[in-house]
mmCIF file as Biopython writes it, N, C-alpha, C and O atoms, coordinates in Angstrom:
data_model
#
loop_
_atom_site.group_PDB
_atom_site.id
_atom_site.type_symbol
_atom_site.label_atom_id
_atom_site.label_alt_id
_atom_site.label_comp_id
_atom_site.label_asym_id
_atom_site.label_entity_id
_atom_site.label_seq_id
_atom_site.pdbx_PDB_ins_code
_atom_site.Cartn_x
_atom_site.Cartn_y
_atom_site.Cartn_z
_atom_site.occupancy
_atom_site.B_iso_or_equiv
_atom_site.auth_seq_id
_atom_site.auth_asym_id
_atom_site.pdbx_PDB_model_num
ATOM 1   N N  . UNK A ? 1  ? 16.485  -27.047 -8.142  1.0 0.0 1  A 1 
ATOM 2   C CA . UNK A ? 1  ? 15.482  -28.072 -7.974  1.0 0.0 1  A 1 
ATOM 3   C C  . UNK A ? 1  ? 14.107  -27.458 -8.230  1.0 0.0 1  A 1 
ATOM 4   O O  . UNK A ? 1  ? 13.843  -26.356 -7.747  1.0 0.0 1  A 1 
ATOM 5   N N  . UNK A ? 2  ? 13.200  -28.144 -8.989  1.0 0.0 2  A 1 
ATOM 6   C CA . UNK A ? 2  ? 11.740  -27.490 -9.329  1.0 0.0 2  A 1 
ATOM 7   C C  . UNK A ? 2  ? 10.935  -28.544 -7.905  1.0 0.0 2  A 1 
ATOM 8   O O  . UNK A ? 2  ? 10.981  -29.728 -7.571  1.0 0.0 2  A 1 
ATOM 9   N N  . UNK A ? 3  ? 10.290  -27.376 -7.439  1.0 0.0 3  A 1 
ATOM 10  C CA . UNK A ? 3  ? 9.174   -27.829 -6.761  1.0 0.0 3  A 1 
ATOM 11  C C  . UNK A ? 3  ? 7.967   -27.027 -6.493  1.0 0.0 3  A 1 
ATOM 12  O O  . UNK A ? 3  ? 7.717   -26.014 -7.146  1.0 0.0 3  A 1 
ATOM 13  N N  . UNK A ? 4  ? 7.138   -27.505 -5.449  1.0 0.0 4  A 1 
ATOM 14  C CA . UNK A ? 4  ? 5.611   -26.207 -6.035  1.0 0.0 4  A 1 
ATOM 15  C C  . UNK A ? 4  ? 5.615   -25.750 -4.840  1.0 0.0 4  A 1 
ATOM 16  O O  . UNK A ? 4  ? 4.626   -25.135 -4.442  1.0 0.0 4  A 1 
ATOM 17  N N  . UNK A ? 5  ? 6.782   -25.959 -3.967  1.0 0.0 5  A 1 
ATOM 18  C CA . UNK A ? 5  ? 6.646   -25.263 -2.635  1.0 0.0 5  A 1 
ATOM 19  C C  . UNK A ? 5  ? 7.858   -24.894 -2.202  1.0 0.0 5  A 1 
ATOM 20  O O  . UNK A ? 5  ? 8.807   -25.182 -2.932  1.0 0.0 5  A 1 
ATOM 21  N N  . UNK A ? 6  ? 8.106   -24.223 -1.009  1.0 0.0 6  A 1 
ATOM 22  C CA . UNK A ? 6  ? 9.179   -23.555 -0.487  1.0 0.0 6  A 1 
ATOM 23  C C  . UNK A ? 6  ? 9.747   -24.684 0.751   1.0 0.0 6  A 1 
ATOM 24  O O  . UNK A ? 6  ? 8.946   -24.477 1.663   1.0 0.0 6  A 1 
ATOM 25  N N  . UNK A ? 7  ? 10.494  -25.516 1.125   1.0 0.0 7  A 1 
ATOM 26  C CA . UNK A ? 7  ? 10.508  -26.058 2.186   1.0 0.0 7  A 1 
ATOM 27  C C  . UNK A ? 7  ? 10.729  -25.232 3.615   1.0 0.0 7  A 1 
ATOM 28  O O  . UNK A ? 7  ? 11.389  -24.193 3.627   1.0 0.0 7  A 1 
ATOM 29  N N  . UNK A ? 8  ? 10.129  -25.776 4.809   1.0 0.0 8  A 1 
ATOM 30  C CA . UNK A ? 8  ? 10.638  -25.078 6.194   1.0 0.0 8  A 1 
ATOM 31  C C  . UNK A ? 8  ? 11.668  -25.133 6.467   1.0 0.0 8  A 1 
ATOM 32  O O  . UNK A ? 8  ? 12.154  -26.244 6.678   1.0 0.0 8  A 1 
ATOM 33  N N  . UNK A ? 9  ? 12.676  -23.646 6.617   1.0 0.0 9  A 1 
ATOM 34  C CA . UNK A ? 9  ? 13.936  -23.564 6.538   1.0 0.0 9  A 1 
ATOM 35  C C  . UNK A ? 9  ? 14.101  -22.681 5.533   1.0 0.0 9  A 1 
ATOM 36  O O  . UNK A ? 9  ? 14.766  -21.680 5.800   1.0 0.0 9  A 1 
ATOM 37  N N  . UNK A ? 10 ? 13.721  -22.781 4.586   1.0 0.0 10 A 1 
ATOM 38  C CA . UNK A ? 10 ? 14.431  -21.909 3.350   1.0 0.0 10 A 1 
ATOM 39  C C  . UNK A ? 10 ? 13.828  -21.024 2.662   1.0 0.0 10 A 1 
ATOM 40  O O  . UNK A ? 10 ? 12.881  -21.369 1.956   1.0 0.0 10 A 1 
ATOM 41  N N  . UNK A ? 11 ? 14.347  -19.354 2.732   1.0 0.0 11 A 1 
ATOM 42  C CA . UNK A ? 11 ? 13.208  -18.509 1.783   1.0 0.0 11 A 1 
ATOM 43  C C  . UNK A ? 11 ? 14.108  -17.979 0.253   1.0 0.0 11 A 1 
ATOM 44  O O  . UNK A ? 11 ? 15.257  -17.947 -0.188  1.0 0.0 11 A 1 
ATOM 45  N N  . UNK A ? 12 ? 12.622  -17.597 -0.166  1.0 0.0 12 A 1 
ATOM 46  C CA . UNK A ? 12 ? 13.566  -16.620 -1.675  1.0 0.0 12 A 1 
ATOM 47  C C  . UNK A ? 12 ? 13.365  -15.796 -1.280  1.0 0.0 12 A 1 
ATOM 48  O O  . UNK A ? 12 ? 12.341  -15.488 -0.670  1.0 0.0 12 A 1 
ATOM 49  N N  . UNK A ? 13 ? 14.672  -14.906 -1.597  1.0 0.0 13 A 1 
ATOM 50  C CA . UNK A ? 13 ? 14.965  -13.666 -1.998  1.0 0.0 13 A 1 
ATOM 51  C C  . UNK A ? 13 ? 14.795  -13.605 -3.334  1.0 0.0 13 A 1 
ATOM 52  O O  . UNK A ? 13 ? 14.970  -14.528 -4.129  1.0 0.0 13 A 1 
ATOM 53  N N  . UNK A ? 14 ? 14.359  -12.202 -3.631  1.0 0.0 14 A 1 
ATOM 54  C CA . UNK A ? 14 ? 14.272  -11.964 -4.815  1.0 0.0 14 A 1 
ATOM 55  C C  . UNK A ? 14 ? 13.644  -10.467 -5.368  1.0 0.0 14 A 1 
ATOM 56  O O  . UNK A ? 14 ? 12.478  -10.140 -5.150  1.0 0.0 14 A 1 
ATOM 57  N N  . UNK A ? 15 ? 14.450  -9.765  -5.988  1.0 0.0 15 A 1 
ATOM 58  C CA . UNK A ? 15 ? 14.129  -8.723  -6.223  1.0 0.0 15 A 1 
ATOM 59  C C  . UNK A ? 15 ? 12.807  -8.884  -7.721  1.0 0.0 15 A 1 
ATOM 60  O O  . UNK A ? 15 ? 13.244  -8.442  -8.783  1.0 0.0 15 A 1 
ATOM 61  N N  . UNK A ? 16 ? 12.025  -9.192  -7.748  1.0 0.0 16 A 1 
ATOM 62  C CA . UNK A ? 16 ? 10.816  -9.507  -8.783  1.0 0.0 16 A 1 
ATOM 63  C C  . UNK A ? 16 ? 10.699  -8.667  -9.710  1.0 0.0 16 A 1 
ATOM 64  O O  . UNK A ? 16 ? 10.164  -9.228  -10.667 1.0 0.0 16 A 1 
ATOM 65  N N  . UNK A ? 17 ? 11.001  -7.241  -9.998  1.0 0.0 17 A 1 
ATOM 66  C CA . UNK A ? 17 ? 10.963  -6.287  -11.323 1.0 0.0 17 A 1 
ATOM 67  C C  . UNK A ? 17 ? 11.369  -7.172  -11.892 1.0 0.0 17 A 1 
ATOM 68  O O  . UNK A ? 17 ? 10.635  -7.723  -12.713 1.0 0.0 17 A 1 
ATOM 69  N N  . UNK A ? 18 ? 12.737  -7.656  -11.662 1.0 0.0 18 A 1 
ATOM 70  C CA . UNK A ? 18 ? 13.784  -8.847  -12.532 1.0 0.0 18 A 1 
ATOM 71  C C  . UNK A ? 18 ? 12.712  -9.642  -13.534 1.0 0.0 18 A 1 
ATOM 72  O O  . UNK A ? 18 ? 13.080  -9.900  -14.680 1.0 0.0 18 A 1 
ATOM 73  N N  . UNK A ? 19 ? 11.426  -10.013 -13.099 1.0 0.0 19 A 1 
ATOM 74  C CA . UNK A ? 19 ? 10.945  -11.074 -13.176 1.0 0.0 19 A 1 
ATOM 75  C C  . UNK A ? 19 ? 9.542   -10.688 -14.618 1.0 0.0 19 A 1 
ATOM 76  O O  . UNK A ? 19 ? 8.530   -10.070 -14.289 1.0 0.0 19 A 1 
ATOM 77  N N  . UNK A ? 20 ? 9.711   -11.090 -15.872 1.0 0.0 20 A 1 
ATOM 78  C CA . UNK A ? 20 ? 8.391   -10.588 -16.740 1.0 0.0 20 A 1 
ATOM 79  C C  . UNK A ? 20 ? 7.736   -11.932 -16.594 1.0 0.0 20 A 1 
ATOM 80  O O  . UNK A ? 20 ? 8.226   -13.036 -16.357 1.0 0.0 20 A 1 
ATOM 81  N N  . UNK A ? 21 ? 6.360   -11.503 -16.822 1.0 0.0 21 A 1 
ATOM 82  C CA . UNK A ? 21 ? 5.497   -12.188 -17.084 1.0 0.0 21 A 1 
ATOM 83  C C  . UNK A ? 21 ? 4.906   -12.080 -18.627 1.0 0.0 21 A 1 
ATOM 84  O O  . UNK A ? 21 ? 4.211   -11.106 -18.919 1.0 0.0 21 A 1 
ATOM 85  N N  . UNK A ? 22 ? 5.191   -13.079 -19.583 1.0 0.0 22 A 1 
ATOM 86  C CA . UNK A ? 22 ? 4.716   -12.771 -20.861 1.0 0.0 22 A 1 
ATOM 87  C C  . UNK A ? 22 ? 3.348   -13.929 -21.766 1.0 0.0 22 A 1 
ATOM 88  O O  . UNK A ? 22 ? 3.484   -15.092 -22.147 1.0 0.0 22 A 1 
ATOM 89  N N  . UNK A ? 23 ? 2.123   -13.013 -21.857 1.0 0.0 23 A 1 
ATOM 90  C CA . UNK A ? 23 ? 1.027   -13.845 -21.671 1.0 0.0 23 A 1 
ATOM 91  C C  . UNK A ? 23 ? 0.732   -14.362 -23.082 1.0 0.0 23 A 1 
ATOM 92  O O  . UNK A ? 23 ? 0.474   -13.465 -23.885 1.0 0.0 23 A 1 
ATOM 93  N N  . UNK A ? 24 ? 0.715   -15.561 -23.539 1.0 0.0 24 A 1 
ATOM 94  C CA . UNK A ? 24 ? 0.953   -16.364 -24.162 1.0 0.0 24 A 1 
ATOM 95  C C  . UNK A ? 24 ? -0.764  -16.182 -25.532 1.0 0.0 24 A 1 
ATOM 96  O O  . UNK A ? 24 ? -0.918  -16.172 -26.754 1.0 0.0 24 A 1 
ATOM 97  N N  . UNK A ? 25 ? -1.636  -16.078 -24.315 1.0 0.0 25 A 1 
ATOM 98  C CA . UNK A ? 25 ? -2.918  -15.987 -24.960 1.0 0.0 25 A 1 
ATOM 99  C C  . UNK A ? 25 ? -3.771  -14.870 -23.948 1.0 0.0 25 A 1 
ATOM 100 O O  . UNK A ? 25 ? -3.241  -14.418 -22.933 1.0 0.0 25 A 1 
ATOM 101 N N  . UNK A ? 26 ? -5.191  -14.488 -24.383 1.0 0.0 26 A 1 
ATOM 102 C CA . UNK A ? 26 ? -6.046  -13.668 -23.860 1.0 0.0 26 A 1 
ATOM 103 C C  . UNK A ? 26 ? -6.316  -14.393 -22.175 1.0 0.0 26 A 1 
ATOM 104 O O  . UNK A ? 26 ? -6.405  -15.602 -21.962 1.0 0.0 26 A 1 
ATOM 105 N N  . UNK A ? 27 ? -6.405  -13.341 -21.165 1.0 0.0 27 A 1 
ATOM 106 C CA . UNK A ? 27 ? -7.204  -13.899 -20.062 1.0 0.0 27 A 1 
ATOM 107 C C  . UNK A ? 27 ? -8.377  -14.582 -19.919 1.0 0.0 27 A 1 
ATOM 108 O O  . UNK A ? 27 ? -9.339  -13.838 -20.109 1.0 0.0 27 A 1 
ATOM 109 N N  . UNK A ? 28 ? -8.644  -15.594 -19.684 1.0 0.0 28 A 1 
ATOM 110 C CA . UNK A ? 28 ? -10.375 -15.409 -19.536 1.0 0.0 28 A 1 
ATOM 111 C C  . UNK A ? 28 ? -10.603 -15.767 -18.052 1.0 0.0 28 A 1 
ATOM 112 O O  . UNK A ? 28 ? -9.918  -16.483 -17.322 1.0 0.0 28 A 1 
ATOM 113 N N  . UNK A ? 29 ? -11.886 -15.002 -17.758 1.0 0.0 29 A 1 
ATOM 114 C CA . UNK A ? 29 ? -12.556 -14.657 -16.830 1.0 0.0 29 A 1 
ATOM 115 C C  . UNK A ? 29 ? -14.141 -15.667 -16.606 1.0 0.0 29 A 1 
ATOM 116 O O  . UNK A ? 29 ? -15.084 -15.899 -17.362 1.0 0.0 29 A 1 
ATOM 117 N N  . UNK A ? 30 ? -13.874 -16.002 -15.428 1.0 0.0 30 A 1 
ATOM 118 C CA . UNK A ? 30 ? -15.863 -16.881 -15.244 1.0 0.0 30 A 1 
ATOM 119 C C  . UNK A ? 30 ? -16.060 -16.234 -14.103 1.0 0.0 30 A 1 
ATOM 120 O O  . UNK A ? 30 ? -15.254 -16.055 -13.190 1.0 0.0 30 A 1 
ATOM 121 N N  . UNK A ? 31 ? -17.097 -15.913 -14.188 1.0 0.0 31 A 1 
ATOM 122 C CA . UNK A ? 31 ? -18.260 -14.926 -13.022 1.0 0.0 31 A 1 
ATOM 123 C C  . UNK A ? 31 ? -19.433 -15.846 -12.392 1.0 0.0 31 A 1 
ATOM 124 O O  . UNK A ? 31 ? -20.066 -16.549 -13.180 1.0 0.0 31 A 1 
ATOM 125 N N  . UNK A ? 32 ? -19.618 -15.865 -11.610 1.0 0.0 32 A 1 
ATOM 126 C CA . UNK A ? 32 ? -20.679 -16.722 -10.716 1.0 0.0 32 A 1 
ATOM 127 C C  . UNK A ? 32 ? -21.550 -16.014 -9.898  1.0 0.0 32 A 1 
ATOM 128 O O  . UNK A ? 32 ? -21.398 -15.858 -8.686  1.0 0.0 32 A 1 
ATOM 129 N N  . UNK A ? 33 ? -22.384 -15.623 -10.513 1.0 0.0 33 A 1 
ATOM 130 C CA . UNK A ? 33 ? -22.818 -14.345 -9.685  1.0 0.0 33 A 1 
ATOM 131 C C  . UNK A ? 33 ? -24.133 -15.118 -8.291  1.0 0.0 33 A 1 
ATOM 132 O O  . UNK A ? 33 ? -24.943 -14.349 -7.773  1.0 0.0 33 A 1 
ATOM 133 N N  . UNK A ? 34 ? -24.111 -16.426 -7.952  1.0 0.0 34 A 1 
ATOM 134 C CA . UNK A ? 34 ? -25.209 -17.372 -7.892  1.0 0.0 34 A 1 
ATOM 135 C C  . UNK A ? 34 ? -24.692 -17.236 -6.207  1.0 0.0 34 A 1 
ATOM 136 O O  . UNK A ? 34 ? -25.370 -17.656 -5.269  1.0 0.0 34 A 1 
ATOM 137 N N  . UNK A ? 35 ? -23.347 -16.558 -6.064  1.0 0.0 35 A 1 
ATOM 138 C CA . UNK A ? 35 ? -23.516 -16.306 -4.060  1.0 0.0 35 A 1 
ATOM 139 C C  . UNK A ? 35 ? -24.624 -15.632 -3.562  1.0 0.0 35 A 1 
ATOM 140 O O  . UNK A ? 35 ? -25.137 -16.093 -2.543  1.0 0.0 35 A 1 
ATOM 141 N N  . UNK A ? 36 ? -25.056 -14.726 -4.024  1.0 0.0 36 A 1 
ATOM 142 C CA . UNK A ? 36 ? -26.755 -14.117 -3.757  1.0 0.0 36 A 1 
ATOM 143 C C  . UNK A ? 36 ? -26.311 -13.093 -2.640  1.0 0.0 36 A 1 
ATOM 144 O O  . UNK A ? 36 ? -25.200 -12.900 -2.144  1.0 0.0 36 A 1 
ATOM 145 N N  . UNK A ? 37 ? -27.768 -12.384 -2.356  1.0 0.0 37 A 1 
ATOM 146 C CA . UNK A ? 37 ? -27.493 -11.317 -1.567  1.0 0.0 37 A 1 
ATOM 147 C C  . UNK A ? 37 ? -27.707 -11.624 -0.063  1.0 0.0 37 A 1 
ATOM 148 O O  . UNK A ? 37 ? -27.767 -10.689 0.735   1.0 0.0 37 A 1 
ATOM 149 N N  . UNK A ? 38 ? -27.805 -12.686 0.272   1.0 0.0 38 A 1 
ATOM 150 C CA . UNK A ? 38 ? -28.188 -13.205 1.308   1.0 0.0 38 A 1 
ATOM 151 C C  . UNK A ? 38 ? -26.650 -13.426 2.328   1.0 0.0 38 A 1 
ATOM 152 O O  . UNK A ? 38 ? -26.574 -13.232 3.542   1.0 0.0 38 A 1 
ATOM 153 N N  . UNK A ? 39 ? -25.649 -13.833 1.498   1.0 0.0 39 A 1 
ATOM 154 C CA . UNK A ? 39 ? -24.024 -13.623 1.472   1.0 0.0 39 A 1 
ATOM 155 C C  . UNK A ? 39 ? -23.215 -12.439 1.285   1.0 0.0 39 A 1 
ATOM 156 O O  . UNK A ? 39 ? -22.469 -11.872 2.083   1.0 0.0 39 A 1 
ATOM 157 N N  . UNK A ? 40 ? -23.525 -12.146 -0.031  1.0 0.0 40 A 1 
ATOM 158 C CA . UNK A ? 40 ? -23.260 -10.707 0.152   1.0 0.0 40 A 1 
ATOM 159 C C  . UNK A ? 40 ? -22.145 -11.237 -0.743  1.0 0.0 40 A 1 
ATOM 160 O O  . UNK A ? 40 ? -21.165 -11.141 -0.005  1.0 0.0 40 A 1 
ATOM 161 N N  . UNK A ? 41 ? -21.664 -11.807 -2.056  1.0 0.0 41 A 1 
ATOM 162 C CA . UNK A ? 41 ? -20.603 -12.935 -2.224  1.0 0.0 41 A 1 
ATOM 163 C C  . UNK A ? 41 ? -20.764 -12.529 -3.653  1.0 0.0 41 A 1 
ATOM 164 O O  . UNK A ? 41 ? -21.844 -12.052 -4.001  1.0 0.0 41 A 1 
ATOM 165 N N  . UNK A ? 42 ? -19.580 -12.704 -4.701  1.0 0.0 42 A 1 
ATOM 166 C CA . UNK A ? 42 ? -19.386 -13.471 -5.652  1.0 0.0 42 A 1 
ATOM 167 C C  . UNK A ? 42 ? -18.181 -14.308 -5.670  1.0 0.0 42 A 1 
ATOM 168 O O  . UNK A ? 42 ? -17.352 -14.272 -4.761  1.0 0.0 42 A 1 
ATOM 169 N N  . UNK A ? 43 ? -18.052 -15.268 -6.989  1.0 0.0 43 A 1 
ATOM 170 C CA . UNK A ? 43 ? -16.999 -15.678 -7.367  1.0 0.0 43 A 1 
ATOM 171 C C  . UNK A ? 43 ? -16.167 -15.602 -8.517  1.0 0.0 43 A 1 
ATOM 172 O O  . UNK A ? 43 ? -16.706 -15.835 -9.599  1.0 0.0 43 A 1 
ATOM 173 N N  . UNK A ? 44 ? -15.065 -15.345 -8.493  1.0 0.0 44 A 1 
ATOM 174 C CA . UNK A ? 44 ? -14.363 -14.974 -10.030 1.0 0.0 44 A 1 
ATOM 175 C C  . UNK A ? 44 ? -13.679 -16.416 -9.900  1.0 0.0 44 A 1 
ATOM 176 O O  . UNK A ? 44 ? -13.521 -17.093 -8.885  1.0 0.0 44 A 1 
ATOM 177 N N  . UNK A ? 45 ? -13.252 -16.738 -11.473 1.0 0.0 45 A 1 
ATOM 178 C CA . UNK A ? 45 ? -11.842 -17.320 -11.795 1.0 0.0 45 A 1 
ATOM 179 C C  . UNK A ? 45 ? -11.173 -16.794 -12.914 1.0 0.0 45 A 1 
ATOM 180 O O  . UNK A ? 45 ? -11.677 -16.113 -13.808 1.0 0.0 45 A 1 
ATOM 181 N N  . UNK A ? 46 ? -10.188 -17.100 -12.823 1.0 0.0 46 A 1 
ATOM 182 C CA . UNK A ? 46 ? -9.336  -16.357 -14.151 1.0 0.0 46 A 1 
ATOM 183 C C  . UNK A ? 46 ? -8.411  -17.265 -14.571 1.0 0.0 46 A 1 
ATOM 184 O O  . UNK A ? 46 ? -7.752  -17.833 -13.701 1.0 0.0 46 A 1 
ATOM 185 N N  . UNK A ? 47 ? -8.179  -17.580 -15.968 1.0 0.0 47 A 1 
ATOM 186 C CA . UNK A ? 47 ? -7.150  -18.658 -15.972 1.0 0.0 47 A 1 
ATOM 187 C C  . UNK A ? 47 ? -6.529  -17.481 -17.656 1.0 0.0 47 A 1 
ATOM 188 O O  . UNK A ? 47 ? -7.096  -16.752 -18.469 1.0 0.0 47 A 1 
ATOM 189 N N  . UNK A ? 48 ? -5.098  -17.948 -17.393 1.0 0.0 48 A 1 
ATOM 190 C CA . UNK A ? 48 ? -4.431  -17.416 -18.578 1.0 0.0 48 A 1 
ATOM 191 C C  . UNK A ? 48 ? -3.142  -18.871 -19.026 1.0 0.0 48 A 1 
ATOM 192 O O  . UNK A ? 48 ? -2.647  -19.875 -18.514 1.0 0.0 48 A 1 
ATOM 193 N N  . UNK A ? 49 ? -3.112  -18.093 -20.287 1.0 0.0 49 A 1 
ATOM 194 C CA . UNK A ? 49 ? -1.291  -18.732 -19.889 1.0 0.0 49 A 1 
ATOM 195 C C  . UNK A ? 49 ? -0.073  -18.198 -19.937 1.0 0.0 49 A 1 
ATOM 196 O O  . UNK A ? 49 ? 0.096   -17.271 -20.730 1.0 0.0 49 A 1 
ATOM 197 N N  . UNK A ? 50 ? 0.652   -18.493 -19.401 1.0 0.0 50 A 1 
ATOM 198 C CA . UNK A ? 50 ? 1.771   -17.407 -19.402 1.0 0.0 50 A 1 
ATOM 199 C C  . UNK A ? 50 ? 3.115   -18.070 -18.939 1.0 0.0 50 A 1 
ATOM 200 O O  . UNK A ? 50 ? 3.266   -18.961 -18.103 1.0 0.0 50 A 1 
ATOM 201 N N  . UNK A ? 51 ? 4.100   -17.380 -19.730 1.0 0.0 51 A 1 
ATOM 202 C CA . UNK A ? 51 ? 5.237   -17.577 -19.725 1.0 0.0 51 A 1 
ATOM 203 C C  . UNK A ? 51 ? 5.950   -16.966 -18.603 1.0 0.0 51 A 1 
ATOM 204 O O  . UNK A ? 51 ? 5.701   -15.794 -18.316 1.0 0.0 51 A 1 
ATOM 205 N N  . UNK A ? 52 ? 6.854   -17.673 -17.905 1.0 0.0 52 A 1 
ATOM 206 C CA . UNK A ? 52 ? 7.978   -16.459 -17.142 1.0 0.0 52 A 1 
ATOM 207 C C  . UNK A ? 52 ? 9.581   -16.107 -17.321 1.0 0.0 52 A 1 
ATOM 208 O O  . UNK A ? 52 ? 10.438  -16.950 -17.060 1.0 0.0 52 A 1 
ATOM 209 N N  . UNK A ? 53 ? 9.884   -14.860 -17.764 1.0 0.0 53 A 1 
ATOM 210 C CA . UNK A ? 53 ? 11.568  -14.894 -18.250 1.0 0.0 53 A 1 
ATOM 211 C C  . UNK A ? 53 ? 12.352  -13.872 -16.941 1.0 0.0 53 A 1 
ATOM 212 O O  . UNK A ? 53 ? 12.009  -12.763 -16.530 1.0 0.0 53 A 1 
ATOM 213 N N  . UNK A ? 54 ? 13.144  -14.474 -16.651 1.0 0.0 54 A 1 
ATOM 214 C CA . UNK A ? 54 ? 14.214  -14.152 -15.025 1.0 0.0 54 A 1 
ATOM 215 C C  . UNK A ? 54 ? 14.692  -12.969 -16.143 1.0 0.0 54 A 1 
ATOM 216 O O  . UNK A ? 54 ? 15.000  -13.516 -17.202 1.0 0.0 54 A 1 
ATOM 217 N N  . UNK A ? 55 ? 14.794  -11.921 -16.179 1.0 0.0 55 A 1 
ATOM 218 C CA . UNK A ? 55 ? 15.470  -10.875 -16.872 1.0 0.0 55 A 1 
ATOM 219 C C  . UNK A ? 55 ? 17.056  -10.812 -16.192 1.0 0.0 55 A 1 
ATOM 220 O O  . UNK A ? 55 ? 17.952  -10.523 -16.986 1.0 0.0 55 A 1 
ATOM 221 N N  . UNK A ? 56 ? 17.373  -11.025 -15.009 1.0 0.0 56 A 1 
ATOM 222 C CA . UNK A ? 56 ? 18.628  -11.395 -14.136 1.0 0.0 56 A 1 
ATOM 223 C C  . UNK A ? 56 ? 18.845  -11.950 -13.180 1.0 0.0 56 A 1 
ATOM 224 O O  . UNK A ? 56 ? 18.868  -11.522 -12.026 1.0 0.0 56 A 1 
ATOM 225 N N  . UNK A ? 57 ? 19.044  -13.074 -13.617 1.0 0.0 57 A 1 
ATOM 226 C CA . UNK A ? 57 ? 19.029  -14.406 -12.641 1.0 0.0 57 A 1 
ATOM 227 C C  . UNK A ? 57 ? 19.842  -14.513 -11.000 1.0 0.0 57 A 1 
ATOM 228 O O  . UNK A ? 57 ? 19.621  -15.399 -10.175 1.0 0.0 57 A 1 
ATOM 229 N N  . UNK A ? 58 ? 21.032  -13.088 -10.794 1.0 0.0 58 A 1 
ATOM 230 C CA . UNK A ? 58 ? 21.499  -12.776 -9.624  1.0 0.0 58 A 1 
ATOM 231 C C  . UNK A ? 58 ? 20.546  -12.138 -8.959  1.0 0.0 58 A 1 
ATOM 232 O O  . UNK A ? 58 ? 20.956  -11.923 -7.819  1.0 0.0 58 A 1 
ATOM 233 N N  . UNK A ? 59 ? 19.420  -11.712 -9.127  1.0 0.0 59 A 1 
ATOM 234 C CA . UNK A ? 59 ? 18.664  -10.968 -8.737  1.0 0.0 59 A 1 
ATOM 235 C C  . UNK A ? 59 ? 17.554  -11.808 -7.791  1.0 0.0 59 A 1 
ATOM 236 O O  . UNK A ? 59 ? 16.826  -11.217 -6.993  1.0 0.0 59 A 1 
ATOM 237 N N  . UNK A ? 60 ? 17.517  -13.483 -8.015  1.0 0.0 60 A 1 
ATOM 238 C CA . UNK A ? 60 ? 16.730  -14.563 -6.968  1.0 0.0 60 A 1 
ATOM 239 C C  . UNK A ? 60 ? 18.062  -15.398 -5.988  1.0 0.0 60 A 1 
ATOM 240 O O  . UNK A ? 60 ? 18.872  -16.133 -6.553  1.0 0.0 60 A 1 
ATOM 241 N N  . UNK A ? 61 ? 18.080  -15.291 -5.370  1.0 0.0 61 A 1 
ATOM 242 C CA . UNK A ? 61 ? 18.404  -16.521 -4.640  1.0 0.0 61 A 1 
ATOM 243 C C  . UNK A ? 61 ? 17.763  -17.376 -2.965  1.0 0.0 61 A 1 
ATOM 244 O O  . UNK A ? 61 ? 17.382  -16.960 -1.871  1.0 0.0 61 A 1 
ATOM 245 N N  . UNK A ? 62 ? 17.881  -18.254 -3.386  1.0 0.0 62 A 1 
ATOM 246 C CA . UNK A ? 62 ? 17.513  -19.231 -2.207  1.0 0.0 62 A 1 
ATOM 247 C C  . UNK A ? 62 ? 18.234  -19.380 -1.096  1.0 0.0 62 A 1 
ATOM 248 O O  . UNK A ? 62 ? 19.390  -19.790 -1.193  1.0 0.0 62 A 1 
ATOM 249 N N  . UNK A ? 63 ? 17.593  -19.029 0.335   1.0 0.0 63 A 1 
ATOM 250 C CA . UNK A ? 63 ? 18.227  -18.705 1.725   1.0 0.0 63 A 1 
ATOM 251 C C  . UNK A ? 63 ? 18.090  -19.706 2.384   1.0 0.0 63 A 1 
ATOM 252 O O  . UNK A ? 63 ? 16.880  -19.913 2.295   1.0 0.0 63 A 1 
ATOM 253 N N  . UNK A ? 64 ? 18.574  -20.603 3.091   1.0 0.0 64 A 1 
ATOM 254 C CA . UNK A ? 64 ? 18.502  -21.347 4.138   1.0 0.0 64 A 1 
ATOM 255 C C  . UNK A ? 64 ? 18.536  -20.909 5.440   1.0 0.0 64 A 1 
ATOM 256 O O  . UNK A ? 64 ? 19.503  -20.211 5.744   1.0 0.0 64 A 1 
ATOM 257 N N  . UNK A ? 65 ? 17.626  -21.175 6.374   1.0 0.0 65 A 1 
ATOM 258 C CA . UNK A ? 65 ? 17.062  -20.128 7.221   1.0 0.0 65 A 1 
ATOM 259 C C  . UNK A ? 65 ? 17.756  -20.538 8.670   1.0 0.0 65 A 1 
ATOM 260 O O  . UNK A ? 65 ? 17.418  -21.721 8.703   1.0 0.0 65 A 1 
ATOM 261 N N  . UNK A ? 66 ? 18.396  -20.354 9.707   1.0 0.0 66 A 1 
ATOM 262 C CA . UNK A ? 66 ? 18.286  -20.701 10.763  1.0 0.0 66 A 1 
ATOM 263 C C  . UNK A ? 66 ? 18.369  -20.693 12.174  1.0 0.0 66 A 1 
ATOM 264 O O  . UNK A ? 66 ? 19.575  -20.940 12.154  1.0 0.0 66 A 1 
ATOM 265 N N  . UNK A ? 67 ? 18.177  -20.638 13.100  1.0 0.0 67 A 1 
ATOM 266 C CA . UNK A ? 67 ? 17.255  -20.177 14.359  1.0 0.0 67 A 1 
ATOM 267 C C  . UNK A ? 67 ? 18.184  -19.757 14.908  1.0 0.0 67 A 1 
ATOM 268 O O  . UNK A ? 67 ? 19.331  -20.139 14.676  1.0 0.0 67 A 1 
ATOM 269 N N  . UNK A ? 68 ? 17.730  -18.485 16.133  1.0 0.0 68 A 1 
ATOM 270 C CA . UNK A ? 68 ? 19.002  -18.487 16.824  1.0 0.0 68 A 1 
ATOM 271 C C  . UNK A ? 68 ? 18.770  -18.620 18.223  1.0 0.0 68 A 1 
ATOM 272 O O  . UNK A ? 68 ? 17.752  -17.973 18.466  1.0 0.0 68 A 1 
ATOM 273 N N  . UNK A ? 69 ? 19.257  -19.191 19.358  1.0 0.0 69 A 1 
ATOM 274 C CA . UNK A ? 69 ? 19.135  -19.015 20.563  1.0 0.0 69 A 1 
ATOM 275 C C  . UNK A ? 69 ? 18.785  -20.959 21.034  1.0 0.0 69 A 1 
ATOM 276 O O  . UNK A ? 69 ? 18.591  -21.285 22.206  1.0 0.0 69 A 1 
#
């Protein structure tokens, strides 16, 4: 099932080396340097795009979690 979260109850396992990340195009980077010194602050963002390939798919699985006592 695709979703953008993990439900309560259930974790991944997953050994992640398994896991490439292959970047599609260049990173880019925006700098905000406008937190000032008064904060003591900046802000980054970074957006890329990127692909992900499971190199061995036994290597994730999904746990259903549950309590004891």
């Amino acid at each position: 099932m695709v979703t953008p979260h993990i439900p309560a109850g259930t974790a991944l396992l997953a050994d992640f080396n398994q896991l490439k990340l292959f970047f599609k195009q260049y990173m880019r980077m925006d700098i905000d340097p406008d937190g000032g010194f008064s904060q003591n602050a900046i802000r980054f963002r970074a957006e890329s795009f990127v692909g992900i390939g499971i190199l061995r798919p036994q290597a994730f699985a999904v746990v259903k979690l549950t309590g004891t006592g």
